[in-house]
C-alpha positions in Angstrom: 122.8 43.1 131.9 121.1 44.6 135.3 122.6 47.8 134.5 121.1 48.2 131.2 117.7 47.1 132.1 116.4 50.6 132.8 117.2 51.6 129.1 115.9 48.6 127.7 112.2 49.0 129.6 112.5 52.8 128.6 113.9 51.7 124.8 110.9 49.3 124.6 107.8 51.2 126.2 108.9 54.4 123.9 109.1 51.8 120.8 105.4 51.2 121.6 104.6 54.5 122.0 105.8 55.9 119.0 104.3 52.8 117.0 100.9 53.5 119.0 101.4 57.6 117.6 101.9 56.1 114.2 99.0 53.9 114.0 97.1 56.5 115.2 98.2 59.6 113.0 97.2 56.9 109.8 94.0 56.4 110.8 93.3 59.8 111.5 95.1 60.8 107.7 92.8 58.2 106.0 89.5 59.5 107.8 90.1 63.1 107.9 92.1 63.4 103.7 91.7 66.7 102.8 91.1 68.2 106.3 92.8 71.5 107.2 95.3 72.0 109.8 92.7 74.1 111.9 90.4 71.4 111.9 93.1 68.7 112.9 93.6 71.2 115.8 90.2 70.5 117.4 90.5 66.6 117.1 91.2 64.7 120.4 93.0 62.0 118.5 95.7 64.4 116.6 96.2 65.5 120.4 96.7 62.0 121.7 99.1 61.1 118.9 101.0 64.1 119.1 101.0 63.3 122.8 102.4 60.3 122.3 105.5 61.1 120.1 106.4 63.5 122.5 106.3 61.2 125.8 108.4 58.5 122.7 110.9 60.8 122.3 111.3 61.7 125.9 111.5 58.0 127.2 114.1 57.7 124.4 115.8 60.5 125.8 115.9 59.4 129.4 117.2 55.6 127.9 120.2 57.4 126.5 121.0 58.3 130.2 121.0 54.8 131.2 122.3 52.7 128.7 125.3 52.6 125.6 124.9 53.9 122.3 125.0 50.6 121.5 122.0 49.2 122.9 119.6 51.6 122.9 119.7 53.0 119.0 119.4 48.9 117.6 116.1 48.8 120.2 114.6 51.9 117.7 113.9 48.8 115.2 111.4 47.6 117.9 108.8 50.4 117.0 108.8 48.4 113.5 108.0 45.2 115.8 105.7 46.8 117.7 103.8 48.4 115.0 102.7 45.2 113.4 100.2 43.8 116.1 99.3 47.2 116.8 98.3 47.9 113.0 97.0 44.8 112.6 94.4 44.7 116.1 93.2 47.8 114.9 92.7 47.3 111.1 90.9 43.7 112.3 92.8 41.5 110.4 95.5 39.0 111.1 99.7 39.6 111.2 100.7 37.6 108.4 103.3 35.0 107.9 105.7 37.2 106.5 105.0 40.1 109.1 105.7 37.2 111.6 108.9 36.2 110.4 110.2 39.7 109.9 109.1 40.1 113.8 111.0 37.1 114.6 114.1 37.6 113.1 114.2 41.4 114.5 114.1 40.3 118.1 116.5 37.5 117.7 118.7 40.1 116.4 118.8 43.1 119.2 118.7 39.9 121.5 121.8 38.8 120.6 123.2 42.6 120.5 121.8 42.8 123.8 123.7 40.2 125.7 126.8 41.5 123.8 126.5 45.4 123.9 125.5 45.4 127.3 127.5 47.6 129.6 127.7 50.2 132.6 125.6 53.4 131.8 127.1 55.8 129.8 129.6 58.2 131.7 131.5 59.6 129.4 130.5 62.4 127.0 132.2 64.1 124.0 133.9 67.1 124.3 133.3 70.5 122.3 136.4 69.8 119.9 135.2 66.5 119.3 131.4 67.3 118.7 132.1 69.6 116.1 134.8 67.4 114.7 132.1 64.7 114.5 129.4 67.9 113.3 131.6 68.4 110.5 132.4 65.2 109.1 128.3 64.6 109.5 127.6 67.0 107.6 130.7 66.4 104.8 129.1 62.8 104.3 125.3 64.0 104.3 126.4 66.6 101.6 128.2 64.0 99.2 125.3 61.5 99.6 122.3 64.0 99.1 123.8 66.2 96.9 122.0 68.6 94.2 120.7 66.7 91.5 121.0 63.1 93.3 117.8 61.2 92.5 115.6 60.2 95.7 116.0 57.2 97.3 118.6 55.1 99.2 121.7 57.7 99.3 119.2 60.2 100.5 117.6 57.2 103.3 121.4 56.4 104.2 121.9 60.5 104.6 118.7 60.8 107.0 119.7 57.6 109.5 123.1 59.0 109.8 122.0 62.1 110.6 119.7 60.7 113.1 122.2 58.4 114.6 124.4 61.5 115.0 121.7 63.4 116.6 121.2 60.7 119.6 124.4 60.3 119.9 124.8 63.7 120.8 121.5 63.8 122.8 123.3 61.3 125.1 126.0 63.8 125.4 123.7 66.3 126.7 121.9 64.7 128.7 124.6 63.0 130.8 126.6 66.3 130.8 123.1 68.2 131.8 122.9 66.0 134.4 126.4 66.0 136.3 126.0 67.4 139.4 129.7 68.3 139.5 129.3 71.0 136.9 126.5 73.6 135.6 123.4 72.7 134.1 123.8 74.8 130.9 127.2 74.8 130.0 128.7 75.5 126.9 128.8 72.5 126.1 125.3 71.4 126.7 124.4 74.4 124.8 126.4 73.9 122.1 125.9 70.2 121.5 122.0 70.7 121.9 122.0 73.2 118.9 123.9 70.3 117.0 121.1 68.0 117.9 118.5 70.4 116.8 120.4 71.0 113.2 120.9 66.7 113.0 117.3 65.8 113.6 115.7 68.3 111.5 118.2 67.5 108.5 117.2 63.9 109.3 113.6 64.8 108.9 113.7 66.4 105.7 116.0 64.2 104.3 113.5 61.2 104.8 110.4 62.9 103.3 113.1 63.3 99.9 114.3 59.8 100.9 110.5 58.7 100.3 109.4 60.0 97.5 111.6 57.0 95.4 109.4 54.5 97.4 109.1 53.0 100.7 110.8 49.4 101.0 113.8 49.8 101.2 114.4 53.2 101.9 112.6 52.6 105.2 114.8 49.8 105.6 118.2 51.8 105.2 117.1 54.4 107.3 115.9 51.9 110.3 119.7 50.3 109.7 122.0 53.6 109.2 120.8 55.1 112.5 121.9 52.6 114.8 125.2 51.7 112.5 126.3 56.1 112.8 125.4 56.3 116.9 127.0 52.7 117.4 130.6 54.0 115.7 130.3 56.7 117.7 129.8 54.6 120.7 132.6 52.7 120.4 134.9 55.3 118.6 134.8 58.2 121.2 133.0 57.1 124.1 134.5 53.9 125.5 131.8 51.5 124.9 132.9 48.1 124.4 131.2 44.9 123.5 131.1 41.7 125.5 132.6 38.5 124.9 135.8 39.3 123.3 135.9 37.6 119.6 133.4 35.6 120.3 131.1 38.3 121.3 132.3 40.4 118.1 130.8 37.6 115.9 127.6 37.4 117.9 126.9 40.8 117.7 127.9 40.9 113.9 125.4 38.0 113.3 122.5 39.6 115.3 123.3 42.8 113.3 122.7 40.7 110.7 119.2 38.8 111.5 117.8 42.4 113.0 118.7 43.6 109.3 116.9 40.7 107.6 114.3 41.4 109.5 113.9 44.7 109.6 114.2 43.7 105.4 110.9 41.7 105.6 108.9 44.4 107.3 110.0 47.4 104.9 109.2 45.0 102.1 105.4 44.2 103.6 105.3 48.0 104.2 106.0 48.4 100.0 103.5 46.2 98.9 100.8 47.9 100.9 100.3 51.4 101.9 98.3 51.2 104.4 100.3 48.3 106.0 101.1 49.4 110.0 104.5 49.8 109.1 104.3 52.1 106.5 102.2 54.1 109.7 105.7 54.3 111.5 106.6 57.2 108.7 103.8 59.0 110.4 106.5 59.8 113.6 107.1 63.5 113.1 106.2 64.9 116.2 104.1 68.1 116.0 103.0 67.5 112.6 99.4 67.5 111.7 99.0 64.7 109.9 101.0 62.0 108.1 102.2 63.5 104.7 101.5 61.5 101.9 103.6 61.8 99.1 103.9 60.2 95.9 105.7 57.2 94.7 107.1 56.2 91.5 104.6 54.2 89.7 104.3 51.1 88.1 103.2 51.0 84.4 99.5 51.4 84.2 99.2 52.2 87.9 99.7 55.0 90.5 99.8 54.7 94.0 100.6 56.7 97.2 103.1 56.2 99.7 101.9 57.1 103.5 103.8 59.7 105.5 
């Protein structure tokens, strides 16, 4: 466990940064609707949040240094976690029962992948032939599930956490290779696999603004669960991480998998019934943006509604 406790502090302080960004970017969407970028320019608070994504995605960054595929993408569902008090202290109104259990059931579940994914930091990284091989079977199953014509919603959520699960995986590629000191900074390999994660993350973006436009609930939940599930089989595929325990350790993992989902379940769903819930605030994390997008959802008979970005 000591020898992933540097990427867990770095998994969880980046969780509550990026949930800290989200909260923020809402607030600042619902008091400034309407406002140009220009203006958005000039506002500390756009600053501060897009300040705040960045150090997020940099701590998540330096986590995939320390620590297995397997441990750090599951910790991602903690910005979910931590977005709840945070949303909640600032709105100034209580986390509700439901909110609670969802919570719950979320930490028991990474704390039981915890004790069994836990291993040595990563040494290993994936070669050029074996990037592109897993660049091109990416993209294969990203063009059956979001292909022309498909309607918006779970296909095109399951499409967008693959493709970000892909992307970290290969970010921990380039940043262990970057920082061997028995070979060149910016080899072709690091250069290669970084354009890869440039390509994966932005297709994971835009595939979760379509992924949202069919709703919220569970789309956010599909996305929150693919992007582990694609950088974990990658993990233990190609890179030699292994989890702890033997069988026994198999089925713990499989039932923590299991309660993190449920949970993760019972957040989405809170985040459905209410669009300014501080969940629905985490869809806010797109780093350099000016403002949470807000898109529309399906209505209900008799009743339209927004969806926050």
């Amino acid at each position: 466990m000591s020898t992933v406790l540097p990427a867990v502090a770095l998994s969880l302080v980046s969780a509550v940064a990026y949930a800290a960004a989200a909260v923020a970017q809402e607030r600042l969407a619902s008091r400034a609707s309407g406002t140009g970028a220009l203006r958005l320019l000039g506002s500390g608070a756009w600053w501060w949040s897009v300040a705040l994504n960045a150090a997020a995605a940099l701590l998540h960054v330096v986590a995939l240094a320390y620590g297995p595929l397997t441990v750090v993408q599951p910790l991602g569902a903690l910005t979910l976690v931590a977005a709840v008090p945070l949303g909640a202290r600032t709105a100034g109104r209580r986390v509700s029962p439901a909110e609670w259990r969802g919570t719950a059931l979320t930490l028991l579940g990474l704390a039981a992948i915890l004790v069994t994914a836990s291993g040595p930091a990563p040494g290993e990284v994936l070669s050029v032939p074996q990037a592109l091989a897993v660049a091109g079977a990416t993209a294969a199953l990203i063009g059956m599930l979001s292909r022309p014509g498909a309607r918006p919603g779970l296909r095109h959520a399951t499409a967008s956490g693959v493709a970000s699960g892909v992307a970290s995986a290969l970010t921990q590629t380039v940043t262990v290779a970057a920082t061997d000191r028995t070979g060149p900074l910016l080899s072709v390999q690091v250069i290669g696999v970084a354009l890869l994660v440039a390509a994966f993350a932005a297709g994971g973006l835009l595939l979760s603004q379509t992924a949202y436009r069919g709703g919220l609930g569970a789309p956010l939940a599909v996305v929150t669960l693919a992007n582990p599930t694609a950088a974990a089989v990658i993990g233990l595929a190609l890179l030699g991480e292994r989890l702890q325990g033997g069988p026994a350790g198999v089925l713990l993992a499989l039932a923590g998998a299991g309660l993190a989902s449920w949970g993760v379940v019972l957040l989405s769903r809170a985040a459905h019934r209410d669009d300014d819930h501080p969940v629905a605030a985490v869809l806010a994390l797109q780093p350099g943006s000016a403002a949470p997008e807000r898109v529309p959802r399906q209505p209900a008979p008799g009743h339209l509604t927004t969806v926050t970005r």
